[in-house]
N, C-alpha and C positions, 0 to 999 in steps of 0.2 A: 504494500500500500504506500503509494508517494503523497509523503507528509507536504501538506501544501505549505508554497514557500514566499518569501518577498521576492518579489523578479529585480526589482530596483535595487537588493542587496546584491542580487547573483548575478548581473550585468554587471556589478563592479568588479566580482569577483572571476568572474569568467575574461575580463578586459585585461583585469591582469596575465593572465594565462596566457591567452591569446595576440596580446599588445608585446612587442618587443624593441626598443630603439625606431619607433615609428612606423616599423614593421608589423605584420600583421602575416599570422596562420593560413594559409588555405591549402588542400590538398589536391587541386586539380584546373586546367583550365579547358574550357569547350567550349562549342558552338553549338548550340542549344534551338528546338523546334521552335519553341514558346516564341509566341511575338510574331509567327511569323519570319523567325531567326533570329538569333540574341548571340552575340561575343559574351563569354560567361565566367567569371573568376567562380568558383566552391570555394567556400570559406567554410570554419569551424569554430562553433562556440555559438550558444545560443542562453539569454536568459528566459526563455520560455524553453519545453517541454511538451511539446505537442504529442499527444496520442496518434494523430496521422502523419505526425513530420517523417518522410522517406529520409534521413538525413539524423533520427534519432538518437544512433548511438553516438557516432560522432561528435553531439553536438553536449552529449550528456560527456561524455572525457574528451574535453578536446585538447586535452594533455600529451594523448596516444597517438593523435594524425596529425597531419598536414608536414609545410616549412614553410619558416619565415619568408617574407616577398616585402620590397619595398614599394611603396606607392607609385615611383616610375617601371620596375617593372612590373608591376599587376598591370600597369596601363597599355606598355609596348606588348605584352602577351596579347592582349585583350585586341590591340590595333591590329594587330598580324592577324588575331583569327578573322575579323571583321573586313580585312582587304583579303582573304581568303575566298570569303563567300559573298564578297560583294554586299552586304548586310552593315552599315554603320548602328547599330542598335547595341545597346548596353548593359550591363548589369553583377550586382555583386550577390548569387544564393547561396543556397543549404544553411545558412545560418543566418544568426541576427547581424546588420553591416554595420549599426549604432549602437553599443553598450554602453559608451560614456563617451567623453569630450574628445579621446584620444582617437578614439575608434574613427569616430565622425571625423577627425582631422584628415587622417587616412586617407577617407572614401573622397571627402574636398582636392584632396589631393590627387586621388587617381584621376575624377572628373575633369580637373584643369590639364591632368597630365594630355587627356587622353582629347580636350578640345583644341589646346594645341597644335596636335599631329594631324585632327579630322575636324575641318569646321563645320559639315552637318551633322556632328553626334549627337544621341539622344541618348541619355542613361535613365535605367529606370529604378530606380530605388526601390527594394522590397524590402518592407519593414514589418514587426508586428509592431509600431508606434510607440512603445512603452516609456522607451527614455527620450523620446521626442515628447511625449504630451509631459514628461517630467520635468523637463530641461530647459528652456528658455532659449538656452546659449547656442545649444544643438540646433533648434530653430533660424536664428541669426546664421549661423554658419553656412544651412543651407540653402537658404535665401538669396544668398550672392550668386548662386551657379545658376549660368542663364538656360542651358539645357538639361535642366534634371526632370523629373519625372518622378513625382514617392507615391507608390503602391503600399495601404495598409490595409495588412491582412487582418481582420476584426475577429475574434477568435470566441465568439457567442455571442448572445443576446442580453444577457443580465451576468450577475456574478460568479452566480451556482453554473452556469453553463461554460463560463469562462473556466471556473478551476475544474472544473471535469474533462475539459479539452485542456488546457496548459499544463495542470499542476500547480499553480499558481495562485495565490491569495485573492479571494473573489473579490474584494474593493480594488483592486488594483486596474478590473476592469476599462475603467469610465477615464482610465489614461489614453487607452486606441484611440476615442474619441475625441480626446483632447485634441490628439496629434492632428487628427484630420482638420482640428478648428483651426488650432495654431498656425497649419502650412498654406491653410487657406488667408487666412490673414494676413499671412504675410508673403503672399502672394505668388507662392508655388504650387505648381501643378500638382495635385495631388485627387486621391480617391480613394475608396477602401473596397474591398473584397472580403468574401464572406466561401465557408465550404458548404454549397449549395447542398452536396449530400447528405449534408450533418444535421441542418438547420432548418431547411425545407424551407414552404413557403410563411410558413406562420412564425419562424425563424426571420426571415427578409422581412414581413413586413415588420415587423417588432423594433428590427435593427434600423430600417428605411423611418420608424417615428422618432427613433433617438437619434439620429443625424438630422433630420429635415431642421432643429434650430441652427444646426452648422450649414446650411446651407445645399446638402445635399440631399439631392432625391432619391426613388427609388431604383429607376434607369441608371442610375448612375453608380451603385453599386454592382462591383464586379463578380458572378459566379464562378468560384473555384470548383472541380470536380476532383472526385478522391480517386486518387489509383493505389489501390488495395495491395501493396505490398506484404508476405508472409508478416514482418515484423510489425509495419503498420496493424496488419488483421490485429496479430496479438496485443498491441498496445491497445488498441479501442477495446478489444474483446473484455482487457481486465479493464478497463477506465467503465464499463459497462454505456458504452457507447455502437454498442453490434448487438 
């Protein structure tokens, strides 16, 4: 049974882990379907815990994978796959890319790296929000980049739903939605996504009435779909989510 936790404690704790001389964990780099085609860093370390995260064990020790990469080369990996396939399209997964202020310096940094070399890029930030609707700073940060893109992935509909999908402390919830106010406000592209299989439609709508004071509709949230991995199955199976 996983004892629910602070994410906003274990993002600090997982940053250090993960954070090295500016440097940053990931264990892989690809070219990805998603998008339509995505240049793709895998990173490791996550202060959520998701029952369907494909990317689970890693993200629970991420002591055991990856190597260090500096923010210019996660960027040139990233450029090379993307004139590969003709695809200028962006992005940092398998993990959370903001745990705290360092992390976020990081990802600033790949982005600038990476607008430099390609002036139509478009990065898409996949986040689950947490230390954005925390953080203020983290907000300001990402605000400067003129081509970002933050996808947050909203991980329930109330609290109890939240910790039975994360692991995670159910007040903690109503931080995703922060995030989404905060990037709106200050004037980045942003939206949130929901695991349409998880949450159904009574799920959406629930989530579509706690955004609509942020400003977002119900079109405008994104449907994620689950793809059932053995280990996936098993974690939702015990989370009592199957």
């Amino acid at each position: 049974m996983l004892i629910p936790f602070d994410p906003v404690e274990r993002a600090r704790k997982v940053e250090k882990i993960v954070m090295k001389d500016g440097k940053r964990e990931y264990y892989r780099f690809r070219f990805a379907k998603y998008y339509g085609g995505i240049a793709t860093a895998d990173a490791v370390g996550c202060n959520l815990l998701c029952a369907y995260c494909w990317n689970h064990n890693r993200n629970l020790h991420p002591e055991r994978y990856g190597e260090f990469h500096s923010s210019e080369d996660v960027a040139n990996r990233l450029v090379k796959l993307a004139e590969r396939n003709g695809r200028f399209l962006f992005r940092i997964s398998g993990a959370e890319p903001v745990l705290g202020e360092r992390s976020a310096e990081h990802v600033v940094s790949i982005i600038e790296n990476v607008e430099e070399t390609v002036g139509n890029a478009r990065f898409i930030l996949e986040t689950n929000g947490i230390m954005i609707g925390h953080n203020d700073e983290i907000v300001s940060m990402l605000s400067s980049l003129r081509n970002l893109m933050v996808r947050v992935s909203i991980k329930g509909w109330d609290d109890e739903s939240f910790n039975k999908v994360t692991g995670a402390r159910g007040e903690f919830f109503h931080l995703q939605l922060e995030a989404v106010r905060k990037l709106k406000d200050a004037g980045v592209t942003a939206w949130p996504a929901m695991m349409f299989d998880i949450f159904g439609m009574e799920g959406l709508y629930i989530l579509a009435e706690l955004l609509e004071p942020v400003g977002v509709n119900k079109e405008e949230i994104e449907l994620e779909y689950l793809e059932l991995y053995p280990l996936v199955e098993k974690n939702m199976r015990n989370r009592g989510l199957l």
